[in-house]
N, C-alpha and C positions, 0 to 999 in steps of 0.2 A: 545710106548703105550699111553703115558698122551698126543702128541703129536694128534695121533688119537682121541682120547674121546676127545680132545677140539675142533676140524675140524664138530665132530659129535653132540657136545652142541648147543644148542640152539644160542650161540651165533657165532656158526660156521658157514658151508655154507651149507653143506648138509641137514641139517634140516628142515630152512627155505623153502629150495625149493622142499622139498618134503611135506614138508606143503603145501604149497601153491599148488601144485602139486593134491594130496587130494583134497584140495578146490574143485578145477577147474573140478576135476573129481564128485563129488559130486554134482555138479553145473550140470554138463553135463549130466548127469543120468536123475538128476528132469525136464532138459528143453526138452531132449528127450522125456518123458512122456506128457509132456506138448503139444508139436507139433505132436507127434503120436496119439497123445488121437483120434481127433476126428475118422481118418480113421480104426484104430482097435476095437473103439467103437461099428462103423455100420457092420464089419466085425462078433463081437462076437454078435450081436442083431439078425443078420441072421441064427446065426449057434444055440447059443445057451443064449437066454434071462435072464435067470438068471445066469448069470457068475460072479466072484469075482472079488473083488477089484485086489487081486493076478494075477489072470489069465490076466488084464487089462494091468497092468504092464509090466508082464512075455513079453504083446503082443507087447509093445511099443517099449521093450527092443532087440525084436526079427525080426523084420518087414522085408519083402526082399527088399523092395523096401524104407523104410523111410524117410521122411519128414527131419531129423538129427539122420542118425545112432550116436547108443550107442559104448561106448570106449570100447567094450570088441569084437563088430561088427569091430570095426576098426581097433584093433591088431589085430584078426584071417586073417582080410583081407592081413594085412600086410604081415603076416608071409607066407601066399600061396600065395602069390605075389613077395616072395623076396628067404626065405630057402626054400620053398618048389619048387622052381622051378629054373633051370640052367640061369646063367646071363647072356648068348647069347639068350636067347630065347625072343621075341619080346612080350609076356606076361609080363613079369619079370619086376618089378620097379626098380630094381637095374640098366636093360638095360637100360631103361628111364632114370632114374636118369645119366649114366656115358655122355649119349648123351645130357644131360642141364646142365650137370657141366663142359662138353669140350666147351660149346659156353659161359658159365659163365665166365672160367678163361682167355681165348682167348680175350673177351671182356674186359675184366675183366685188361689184361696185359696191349693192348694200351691205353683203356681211362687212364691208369695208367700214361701209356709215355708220351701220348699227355697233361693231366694233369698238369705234373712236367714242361714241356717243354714251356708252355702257363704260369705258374705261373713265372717261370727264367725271361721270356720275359716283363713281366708287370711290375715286380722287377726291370726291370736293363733300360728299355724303358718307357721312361712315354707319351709319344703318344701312346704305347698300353695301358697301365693303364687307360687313361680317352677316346679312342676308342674301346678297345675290351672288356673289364671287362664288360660295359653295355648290349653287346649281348652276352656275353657266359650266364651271368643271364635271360636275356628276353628268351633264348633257353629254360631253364625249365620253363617255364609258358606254352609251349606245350603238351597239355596231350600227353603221349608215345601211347595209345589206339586209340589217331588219328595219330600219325604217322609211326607206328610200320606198317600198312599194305601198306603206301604206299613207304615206305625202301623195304619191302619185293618186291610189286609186280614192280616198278623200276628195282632194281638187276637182279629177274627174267626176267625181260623184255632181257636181255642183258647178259641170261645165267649163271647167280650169285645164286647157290642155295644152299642151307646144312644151313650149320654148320655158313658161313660167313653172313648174313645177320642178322641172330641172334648174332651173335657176334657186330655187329655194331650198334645192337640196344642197347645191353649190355654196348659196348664202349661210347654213346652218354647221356645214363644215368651218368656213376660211372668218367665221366673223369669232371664233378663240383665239387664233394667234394674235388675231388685230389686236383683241382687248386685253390678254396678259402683256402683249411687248406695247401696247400704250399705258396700259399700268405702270408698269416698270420706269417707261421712259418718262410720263408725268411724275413718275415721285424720285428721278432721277436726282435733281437739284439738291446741292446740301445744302446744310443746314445756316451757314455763312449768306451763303446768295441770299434765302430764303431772307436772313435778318435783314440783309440789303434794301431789299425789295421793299421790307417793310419800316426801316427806317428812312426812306424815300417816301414811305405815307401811302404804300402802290396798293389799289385795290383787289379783290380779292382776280379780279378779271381782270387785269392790269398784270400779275403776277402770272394767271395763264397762259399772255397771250405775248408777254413779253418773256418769259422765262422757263415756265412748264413746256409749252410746244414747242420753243425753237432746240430746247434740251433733250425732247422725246423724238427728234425727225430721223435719226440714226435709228432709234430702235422701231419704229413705226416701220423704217424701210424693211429693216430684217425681217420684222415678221410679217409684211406683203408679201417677199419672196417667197415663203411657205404659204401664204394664205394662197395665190394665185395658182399653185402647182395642187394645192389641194381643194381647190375650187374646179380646176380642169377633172380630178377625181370623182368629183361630186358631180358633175353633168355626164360624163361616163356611165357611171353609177346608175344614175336617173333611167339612163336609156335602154339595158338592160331588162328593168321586172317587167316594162308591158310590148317588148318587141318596139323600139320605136319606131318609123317610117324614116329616119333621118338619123347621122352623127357616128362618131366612131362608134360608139358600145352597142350601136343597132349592126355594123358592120362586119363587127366582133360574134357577135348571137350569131347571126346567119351563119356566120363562117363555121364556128360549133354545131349546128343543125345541120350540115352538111359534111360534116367532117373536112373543110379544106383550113388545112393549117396555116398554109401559106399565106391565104387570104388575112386571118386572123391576128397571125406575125405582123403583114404589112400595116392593119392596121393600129398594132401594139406600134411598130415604131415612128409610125406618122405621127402617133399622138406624144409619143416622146420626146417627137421633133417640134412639135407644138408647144410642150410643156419647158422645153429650155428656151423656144422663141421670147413664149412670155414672161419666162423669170430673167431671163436676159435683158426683155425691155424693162423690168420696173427696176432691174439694176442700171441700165441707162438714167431712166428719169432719175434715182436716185444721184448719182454722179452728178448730173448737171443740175440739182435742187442742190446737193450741200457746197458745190462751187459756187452758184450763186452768191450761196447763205455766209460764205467765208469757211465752211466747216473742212475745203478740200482746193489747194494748190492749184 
């Protein structure tokens, strides 16, 4: 119980962020008003000129079409979008949602592989380290916006369509972080250890596998947590340049072709609800990987 009431104190965690939470909502109410004003203004002038202050509000807060639906526009929307309607059905954000989280983690796995695999290499070859490290950096100085469409209609060219193009877009985002924070974490080790190892006679794979990786598993986690949020970017992304039949950024597009904002909200924050789900689990795995390891209490 006292254990409880300190989680929920002020100096706990829940608080805080449902403060801030309030904030943002408070904040969101006024800027709705703000951007609805003028088009409900000219709406009430035609219907009815003397209108209140209230009624102003009520209108801004209610709009079918608005400029920035209100958060109470954007939960109803949610919830007839998700409970109120079966997750087979092509309406359904939940359907959206499992089709940009299958190109997420798919993505999401190789940049991972290719990652660890490129980081081992630059670690143990130092002709990769001062040839490949410069172009895997110069690779993100491409905006993904100009090259997401032309992965897509390549693939397509040659019969490559779904799920895998978006996944590759996902893999060529999230597999940076992997290999700078497994850089890092392989050459973590000082320089003591390192004599250790080799005054033990340890091989060069012996030193890997006993002291490079269990010393890089910290920083490996950090930069998953980024990799997987910017991997969920990267199948978004994907779905966007050719309209896709499936996923949020398909849900997102219609919603702008039709002008319904609200639509486009909900699916802005389903996928953000997506996007903490998943960095929240590989902060799980991580937790129960360095308890194991001994690295965590």
């Amino acid at each position: 119980m006292t254990a409880a009431l300190g989680f929920l104190s002020p100096k706990g965690r829940v608080l805080p962020i449902f403060t801030v939470l309030a904030i943002i909502i408070v904040l969101w109410y006024a800027l709705a008003i703000a951007l609805n004003y003028n088009r409900v203004s000219e709406q009430l002038e035609q219907v009815d000129p003397g209108y209140s202050i209230s009624e102003l509000i009520q209108g801004t807060w209610n709009m079918e079409r608005p400029v920035l639906p209100a958060p109470d526009q954007i939960a109803v929307d949610l919830w007839n979008s998700t409970a109120a309607l079966k997750v087979t059905s092509k309406r359904s954000l939940v359907y959206h949602a499992y089709i940009t989280a299958s190109a997420t983690l798919v993505g999401f796995a190789f940049g991972t592989l290719l990652g660890i695999l490129l980081a081992a290499g630059i670690v143990h070859v130092r002709t990769l380290d001062r040839s490949l490290m410069p172009w895997i950096i110069a690779s993100q100085t491409i905006p993904i916006l100009a090259i997401a469409p032309m992965i897509i209609v390549i693939l397509a060219s040659v019969g490559v369509t779904g799920l895998v193009p978006k996944a590759i877009i996902s893999m060529y985002l999230c597999f940076f972080p992997v290999t700078i924070g497994m850089v890092k974490g392989l050459r973590s080790p000082d320089p003591q250890q390192m004599d250790l190892m080799r005054t033990y006679n340890a091989s060069r794979w012996q030193i890997f596998w006993k002291l490079r990786v269990p010393a890089s598993i910290p920083f490996l986690f950090a930069s998953l947590k980024v990799a997987i949020a910017i991997s969920l970017v990267g199948a978004i992304v994907g779905e966007l340049p050719t309209g896709a039949e499936g996923g949020l950024g398909s849900r997102m597009l219609a919603g702008s072709y039709y002008g319904q904002m609200v639509q486009i909200w909900s699916a802005l924050v389903l996928a953000a609800i997506l996007g903490m789900t998943l960095v929240y689990s590989i902060a799980g795995i991580e937790w129960a990987t360095l308890r194991r390891t001994g690295g965590r209490a």
